[in-house]
Chimera marker file (.cmm) of the C-alpha trace (Angstrom):
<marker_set name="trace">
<marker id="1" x="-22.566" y="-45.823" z="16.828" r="1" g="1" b="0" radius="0.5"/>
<marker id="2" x="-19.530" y="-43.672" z="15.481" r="1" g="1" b="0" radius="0.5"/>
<marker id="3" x="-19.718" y="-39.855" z="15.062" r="1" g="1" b="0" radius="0.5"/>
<marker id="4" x="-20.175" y="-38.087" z="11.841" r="1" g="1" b="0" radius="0.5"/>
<marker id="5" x="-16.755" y="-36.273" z="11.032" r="1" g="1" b="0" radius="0.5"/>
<marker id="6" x="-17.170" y="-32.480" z="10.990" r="1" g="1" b="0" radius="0.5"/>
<marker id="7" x="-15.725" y="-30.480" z="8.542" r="1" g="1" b="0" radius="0.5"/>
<marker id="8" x="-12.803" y="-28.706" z="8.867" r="1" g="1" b="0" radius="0.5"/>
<marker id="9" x="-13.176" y="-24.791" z="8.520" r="1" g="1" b="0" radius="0.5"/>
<marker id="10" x="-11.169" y="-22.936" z="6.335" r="1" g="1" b="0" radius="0.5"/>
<marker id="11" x="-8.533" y="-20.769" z="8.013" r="1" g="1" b="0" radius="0.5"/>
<marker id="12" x="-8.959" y="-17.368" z="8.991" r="1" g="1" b="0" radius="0.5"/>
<marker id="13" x="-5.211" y="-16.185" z="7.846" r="1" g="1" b="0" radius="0.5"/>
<marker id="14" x="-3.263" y="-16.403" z="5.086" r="1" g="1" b="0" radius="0.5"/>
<marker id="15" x="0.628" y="-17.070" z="5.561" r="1" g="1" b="0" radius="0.5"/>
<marker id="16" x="3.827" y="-15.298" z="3.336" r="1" g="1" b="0" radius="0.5"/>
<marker id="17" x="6.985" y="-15.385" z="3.300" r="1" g="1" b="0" radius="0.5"/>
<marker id="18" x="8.639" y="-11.970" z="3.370" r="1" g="1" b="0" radius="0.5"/>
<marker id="19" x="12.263" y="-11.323" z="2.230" r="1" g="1" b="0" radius="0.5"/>
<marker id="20" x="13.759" y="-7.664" z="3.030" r="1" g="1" b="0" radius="0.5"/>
<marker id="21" x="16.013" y="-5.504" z="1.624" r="1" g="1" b="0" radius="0.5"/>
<marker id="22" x="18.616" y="-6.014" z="3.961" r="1" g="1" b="0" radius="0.5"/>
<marker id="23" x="18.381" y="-9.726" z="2.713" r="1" g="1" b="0" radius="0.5"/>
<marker id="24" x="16.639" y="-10.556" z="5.744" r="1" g="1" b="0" radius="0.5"/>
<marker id="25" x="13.651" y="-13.077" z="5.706" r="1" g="1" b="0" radius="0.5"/>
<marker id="26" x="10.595" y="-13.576" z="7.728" r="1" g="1" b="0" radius="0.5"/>
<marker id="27" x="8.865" y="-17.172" z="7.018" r="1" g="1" b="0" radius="0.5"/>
<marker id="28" x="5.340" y="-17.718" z="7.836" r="1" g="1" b="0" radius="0.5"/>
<marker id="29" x="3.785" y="-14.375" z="8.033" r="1" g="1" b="0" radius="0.5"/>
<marker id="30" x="0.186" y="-14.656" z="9.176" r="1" g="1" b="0" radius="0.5"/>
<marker id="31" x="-2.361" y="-11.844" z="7.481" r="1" g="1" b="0" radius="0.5"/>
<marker id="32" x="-6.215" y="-12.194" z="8.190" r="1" g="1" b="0" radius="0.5"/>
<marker id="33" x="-8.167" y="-13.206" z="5.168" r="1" g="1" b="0" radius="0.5"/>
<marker id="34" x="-10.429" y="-10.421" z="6.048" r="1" g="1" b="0" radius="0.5"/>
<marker id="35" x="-7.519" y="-7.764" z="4.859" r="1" g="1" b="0" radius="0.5"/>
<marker id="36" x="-7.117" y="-9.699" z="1.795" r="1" g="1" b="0" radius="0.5"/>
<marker id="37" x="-10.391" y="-9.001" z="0.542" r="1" g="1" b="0" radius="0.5"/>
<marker id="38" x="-10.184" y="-8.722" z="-3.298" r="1" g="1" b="0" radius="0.5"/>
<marker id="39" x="-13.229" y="-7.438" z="-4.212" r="1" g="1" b="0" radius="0.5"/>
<marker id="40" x="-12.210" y="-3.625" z="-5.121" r="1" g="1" b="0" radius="0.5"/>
<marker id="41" x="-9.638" y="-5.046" z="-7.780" r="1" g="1" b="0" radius="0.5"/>
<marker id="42" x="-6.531" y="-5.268" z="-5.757" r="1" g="1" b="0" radius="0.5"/>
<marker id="43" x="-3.877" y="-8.019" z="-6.298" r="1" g="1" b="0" radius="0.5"/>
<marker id="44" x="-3.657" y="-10.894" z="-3.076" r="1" g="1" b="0" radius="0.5"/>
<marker id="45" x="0.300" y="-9.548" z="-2.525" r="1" g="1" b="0" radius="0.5"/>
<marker id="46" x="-0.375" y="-5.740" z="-2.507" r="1" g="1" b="0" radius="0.5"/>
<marker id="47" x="-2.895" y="-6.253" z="-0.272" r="1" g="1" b="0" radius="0.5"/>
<marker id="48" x="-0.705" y="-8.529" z="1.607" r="1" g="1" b="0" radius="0.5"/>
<marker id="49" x="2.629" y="-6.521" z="1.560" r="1" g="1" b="0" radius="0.5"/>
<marker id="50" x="0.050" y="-3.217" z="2.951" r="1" g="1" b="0" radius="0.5"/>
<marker id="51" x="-1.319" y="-5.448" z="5.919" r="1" g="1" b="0" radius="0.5"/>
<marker id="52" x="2.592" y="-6.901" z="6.579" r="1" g="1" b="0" radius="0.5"/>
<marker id="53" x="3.864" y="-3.366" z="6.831" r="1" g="1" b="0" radius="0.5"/>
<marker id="54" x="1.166" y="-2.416" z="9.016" r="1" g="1" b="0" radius="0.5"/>
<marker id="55" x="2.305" y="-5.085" z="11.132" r="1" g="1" b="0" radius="0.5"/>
<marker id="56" x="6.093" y="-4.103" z="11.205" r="1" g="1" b="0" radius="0.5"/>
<marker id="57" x="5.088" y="-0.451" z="11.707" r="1" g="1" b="0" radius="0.5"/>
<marker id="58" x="3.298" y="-1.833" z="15.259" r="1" g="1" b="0" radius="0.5"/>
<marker id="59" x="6.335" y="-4.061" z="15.906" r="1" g="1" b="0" radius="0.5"/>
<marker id="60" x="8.534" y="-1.034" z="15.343" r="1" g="1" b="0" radius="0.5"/>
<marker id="61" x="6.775" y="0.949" z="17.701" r="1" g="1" b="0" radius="0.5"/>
<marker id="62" x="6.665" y="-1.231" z="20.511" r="1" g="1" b="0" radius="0.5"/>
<marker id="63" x="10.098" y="-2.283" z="19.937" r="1" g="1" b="0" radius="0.5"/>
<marker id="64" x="12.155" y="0.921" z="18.918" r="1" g="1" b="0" radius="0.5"/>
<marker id="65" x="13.548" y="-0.812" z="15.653" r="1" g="1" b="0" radius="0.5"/>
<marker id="66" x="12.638" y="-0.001" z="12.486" r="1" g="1" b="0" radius="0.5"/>
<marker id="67" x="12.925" y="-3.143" z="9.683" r="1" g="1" b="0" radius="0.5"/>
<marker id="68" x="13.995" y="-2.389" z="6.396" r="1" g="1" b="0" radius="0.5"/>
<marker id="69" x="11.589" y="-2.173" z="3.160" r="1" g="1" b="0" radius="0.5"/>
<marker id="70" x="9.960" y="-5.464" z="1.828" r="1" g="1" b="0" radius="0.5"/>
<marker id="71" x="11.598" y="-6.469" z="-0.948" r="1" g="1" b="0" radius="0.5"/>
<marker id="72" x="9.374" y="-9.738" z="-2.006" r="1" g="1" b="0" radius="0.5"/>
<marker id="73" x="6.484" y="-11.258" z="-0.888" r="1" g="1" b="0" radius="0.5"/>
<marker id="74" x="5.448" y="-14.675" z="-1.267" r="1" g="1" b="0" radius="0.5"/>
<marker id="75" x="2.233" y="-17.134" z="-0.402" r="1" g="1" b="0" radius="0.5"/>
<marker id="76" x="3.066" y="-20.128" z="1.337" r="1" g="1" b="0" radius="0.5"/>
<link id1="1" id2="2" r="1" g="1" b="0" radius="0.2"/>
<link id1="2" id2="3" r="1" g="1" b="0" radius="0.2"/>
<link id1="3" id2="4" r="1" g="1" b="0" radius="0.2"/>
<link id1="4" id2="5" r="1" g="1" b="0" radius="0.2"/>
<link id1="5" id2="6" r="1" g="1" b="0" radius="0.2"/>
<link id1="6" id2="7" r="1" g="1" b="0" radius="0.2"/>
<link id1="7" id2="8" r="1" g="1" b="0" radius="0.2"/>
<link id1="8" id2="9" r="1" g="1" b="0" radius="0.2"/>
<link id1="9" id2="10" r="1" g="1" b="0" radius="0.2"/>
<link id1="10" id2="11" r="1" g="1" b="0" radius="0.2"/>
<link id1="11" id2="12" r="1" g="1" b="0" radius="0.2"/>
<link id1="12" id2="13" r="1" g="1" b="0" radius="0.2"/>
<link id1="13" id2="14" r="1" g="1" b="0" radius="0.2"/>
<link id1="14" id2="15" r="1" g="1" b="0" radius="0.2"/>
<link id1="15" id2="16" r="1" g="1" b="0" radius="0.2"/>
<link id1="16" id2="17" r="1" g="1" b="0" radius="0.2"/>
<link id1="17" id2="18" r="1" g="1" b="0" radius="0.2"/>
<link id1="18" id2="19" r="1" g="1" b="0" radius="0.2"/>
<link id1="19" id2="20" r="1" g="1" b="0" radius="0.2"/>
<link id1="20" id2="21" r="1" g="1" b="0" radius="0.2"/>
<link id1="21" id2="22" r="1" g="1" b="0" radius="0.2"/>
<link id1="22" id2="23" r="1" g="1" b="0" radius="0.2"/>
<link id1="23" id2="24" r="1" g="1" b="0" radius="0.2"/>
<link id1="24" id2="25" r="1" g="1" b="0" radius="0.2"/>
<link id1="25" id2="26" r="1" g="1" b="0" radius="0.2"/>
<link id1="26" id2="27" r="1" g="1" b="0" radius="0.2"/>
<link id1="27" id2="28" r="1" g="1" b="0" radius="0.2"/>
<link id1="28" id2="29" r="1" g="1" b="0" radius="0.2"/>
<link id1="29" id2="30" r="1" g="1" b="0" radius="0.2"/>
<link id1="30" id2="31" r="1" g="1" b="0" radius="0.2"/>
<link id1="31" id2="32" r="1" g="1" b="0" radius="0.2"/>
<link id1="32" id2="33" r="1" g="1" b="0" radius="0.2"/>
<link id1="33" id2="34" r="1" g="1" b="0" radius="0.2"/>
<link id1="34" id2="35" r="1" g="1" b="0" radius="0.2"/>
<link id1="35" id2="36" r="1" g="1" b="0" radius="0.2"/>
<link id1="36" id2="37" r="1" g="1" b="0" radius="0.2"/>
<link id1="37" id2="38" r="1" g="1" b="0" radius="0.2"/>
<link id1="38" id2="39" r="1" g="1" b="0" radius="0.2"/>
<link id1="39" id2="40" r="1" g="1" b="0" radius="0.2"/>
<link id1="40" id2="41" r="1" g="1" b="0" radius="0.2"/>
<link id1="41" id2="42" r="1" g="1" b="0" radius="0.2"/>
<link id1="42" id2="43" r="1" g="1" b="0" radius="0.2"/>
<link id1="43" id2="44" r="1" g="1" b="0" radius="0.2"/>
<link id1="44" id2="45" r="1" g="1" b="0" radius="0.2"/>
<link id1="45" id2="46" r="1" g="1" b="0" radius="0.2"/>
<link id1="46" id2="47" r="1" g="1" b="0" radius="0.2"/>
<link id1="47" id2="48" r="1" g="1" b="0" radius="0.2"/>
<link id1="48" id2="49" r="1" g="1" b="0" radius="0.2"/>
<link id1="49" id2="50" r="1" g="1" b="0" radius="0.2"/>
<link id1="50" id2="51" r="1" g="1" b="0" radius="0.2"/>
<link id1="51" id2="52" r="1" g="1" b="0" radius="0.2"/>
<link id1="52" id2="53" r="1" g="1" b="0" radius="0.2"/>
<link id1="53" id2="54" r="1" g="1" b="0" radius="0.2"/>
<link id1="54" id2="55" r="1" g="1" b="0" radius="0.2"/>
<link id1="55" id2="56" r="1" g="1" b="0" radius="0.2"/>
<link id1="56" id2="57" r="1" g="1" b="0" radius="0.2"/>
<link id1="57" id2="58" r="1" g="1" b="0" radius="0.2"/>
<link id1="58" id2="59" r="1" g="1" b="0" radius="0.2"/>
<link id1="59" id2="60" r="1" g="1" b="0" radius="0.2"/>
<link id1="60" id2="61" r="1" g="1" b="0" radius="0.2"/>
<link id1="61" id2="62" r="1" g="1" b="0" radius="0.2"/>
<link id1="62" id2="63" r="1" g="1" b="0" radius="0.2"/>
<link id1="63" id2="64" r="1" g="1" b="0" radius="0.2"/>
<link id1="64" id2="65" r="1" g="1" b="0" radius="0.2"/>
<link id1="65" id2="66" r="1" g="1" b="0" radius="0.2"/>
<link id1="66" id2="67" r="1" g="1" b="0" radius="0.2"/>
<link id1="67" id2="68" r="1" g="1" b="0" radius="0.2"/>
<link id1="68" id2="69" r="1" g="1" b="0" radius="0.2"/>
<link id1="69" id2="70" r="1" g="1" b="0" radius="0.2"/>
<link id1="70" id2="71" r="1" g="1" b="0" radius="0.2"/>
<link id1="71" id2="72" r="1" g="1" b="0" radius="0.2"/>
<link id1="72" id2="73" r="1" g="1" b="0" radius="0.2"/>
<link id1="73" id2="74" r="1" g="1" b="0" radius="0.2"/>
<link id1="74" id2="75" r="1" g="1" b="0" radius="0.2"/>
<link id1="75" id2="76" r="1" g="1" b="0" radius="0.2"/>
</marker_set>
């Protein structure tokens, strides 16, 4: 007797691509859904450009390299 196929569940990120002012780009940024929570009003990419930066701020202090400013953001 064959299995019943289970559902897939929905995935717990949300990816962007992020182009910097240096013309730099970063594809495929991953942000938890939980951080884009829009409840209090926010829009998806402010909350999204706030959790990236948070990101590059860790990056840059583990690496010693600052990025430049985001310059766009947008959902994949």
């Amino acid at each position: 007797m064959a299995r019943r196929k289970t559902s897939g569940k929905t995935a717990a990120y949300t990816t962007f691509n992020v182009t910097y002012e240096d013309g730099s780009v970063t594809s495929n940024r991953r942000v938890p859904n939980e951080l884009l929570d829009l409840s209090f009003g926010d829009q998806l990419l402010d909350l999204a450009r706030t959790a990236i930066q948070e990101q590059d701020n860790e990056i840059a202090a583990l690496s010693n390299q600052r990025r430049a400013k985001i310059k766009a953001i947008v959902k994949v």
